[in-house]
C-alpha positions in Angstrom: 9.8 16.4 -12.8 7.4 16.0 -10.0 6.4 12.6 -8.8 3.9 11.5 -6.2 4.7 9.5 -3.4 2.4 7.0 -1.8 3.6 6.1 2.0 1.4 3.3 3.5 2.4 0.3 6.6 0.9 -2.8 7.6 0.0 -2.6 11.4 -0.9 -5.9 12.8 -3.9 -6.7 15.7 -0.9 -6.6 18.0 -0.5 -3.1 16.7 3.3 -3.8 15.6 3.6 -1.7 12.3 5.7 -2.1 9.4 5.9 1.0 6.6 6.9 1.2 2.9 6.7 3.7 0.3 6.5 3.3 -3.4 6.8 6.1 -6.0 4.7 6.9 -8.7 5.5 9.5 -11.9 4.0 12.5 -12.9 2.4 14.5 -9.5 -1.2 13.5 -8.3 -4.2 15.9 -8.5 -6.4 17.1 -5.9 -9.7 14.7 -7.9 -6.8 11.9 -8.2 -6.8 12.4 -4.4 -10.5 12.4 -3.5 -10.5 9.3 -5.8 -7.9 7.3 -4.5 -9.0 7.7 -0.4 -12.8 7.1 -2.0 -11.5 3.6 -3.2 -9.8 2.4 0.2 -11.5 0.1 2.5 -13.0 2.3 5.0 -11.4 5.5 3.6 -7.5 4.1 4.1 -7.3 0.2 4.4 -6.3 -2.1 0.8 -4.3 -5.7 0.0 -1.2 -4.7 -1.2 -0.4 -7.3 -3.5 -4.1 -6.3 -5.2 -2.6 -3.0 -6.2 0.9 -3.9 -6.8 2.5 -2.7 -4.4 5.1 -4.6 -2.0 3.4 -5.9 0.7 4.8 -5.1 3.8 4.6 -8.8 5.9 6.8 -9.2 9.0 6.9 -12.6 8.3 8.0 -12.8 5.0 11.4 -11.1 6.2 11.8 -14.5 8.7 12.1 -11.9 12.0 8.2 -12.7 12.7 5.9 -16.0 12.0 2.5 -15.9 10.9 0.1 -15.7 13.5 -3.5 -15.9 12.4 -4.7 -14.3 15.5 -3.4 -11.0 15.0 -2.2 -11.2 11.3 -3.9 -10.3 8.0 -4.1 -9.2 4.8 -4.9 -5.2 4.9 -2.7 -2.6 4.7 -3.2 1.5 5.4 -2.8 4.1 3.8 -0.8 6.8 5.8 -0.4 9.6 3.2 0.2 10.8 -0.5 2.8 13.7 -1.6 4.2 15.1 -4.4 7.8 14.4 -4.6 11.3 14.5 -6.2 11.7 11.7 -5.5 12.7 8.9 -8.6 9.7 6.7 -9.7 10.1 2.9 -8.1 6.9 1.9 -9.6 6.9 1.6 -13.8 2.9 3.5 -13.3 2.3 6.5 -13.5 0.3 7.7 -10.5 -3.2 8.6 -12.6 -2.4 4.5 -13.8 -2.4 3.6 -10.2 -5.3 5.4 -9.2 -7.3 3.4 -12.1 -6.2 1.1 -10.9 -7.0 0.9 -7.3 -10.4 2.5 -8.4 -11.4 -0.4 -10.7 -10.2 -3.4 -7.8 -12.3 -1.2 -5.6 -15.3 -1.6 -7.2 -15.1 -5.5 -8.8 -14.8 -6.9 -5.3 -15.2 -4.3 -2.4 -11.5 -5.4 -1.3 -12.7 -8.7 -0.6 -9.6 -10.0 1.0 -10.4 -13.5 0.8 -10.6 -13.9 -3.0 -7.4 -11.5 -3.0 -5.7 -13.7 -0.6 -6.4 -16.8 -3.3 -4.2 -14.4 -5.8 -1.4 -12.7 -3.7 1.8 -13.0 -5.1 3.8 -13.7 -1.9 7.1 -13.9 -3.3 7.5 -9.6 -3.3 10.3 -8.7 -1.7 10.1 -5.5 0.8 12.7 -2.9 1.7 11.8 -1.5 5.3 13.5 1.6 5.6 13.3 3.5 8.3 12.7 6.7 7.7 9.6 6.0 5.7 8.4 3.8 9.0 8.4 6.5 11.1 6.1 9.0 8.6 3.4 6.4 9.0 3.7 6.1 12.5 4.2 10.2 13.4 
């Protein structure tokens, strides 16, 4: 069966980045496409934890601290593909898309009433490989 995978990072004002990819089931459509980049902050920017997916926080691993000049709450998009890959996310990718859709237009990604409601005890996998597809 063909899944869709979602690979996205979060890339810090220092321009450090940090990627992630989550899996979704069934494969996405060309109108679940248009959809899901029309709902992103400036056609690729959301808040993880809004969505449900892990959020990708250098400082939540202990390696980096918070630094509220260069650290926030967005996190990019880098691309979406169908896959083989095994679900890691219990949606299925039109779920998601609703999803992201419906956050998109109750508050505009309004990252200071998401930040009120992140979950921040996620915990994120880094793996490598999936780092450097967002960064290519």
């Amino acid at each position: 069966m063909k899944n869709t995978e979602l690979y996205y990072q979060y890339r810090d004002g220092d321009n450090y980045k940090f990627g992630g990819a989550v899996v979704f089931s069934g494969e996405i459509t060309e109108e679940l496409r248009a959809i899901l980049w029309a709902s992103l902050n400036e056609g690729q920017d959301f808040v993880a934890a809004a969505i449900g997916v892990p959020t990708l926080f250098p400082w939540e691993t202990g390696d980096f601290k918070y630094d509220d000049q260069s650290d926030h709450f967005w996190h990019e998009m880098c691309d979406v593909e169908v896959s083989e890959s095994t679900p890691t996310d219990p949606r299925s990718i039109e779920d998601f898309v609703k999803e992201v859709h419906a956050i998109s237009a109750a508050n505009g990604w309004d990252d200071h009433v998401v930040k009120a409601t992140m979950d921040w005890e996620k915990e994120v996998t880094l793996d490598p490989d999936r780092l450097m597809r967002c960064m290519a």
